[in-house]
N, C-alpha and C positions, 0 to 999 in steps of 0.2 A: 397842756400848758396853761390853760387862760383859769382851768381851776385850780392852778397853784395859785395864780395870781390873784383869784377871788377870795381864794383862801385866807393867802397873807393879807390882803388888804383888810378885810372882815378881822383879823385877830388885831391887825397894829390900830385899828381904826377901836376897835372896843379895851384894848387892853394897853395899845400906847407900848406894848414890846417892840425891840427892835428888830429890823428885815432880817439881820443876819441871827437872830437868834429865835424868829420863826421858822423862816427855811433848814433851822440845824433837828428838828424835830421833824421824828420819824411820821408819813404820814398819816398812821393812823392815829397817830398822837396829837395833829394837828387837826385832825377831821373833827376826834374827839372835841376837844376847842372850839369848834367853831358849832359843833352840836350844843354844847354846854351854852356859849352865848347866845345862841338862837334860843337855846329854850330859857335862858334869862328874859331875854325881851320880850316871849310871848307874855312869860307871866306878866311883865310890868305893864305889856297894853293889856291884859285883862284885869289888871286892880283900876277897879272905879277911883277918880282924881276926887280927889276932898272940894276942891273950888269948881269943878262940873257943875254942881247942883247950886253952887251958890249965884245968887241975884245981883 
């Protein structure tokens, strides 16, 4: 149970869907989702920031 709750929270939390029409998605449908925005955000912490380098 607590990784449905991880789940859902991770998808409404990145995509702003609603609980009830996270939990209506079959779980590997959901897994899928929450695989996808994980590997959205590895990519974005590995793109270098433009204002890092700046002084």
């Amino acid at each position: 149970m607590k990784q449905l709750y991880e789940e859902v929270a991770y998808v409404a939390y990145h995509f702003h869907w609603p609980h009830d029409q996270i939990l209506g998605l079959e779980h590997p449908e959901r897994r899928a989702w929450v695989d996808e925005i994980a590997a959205i955000n590895r990519r974005l912490q590995e793109r270098p920031r433009e204002d890092a380098w700046r002084g």
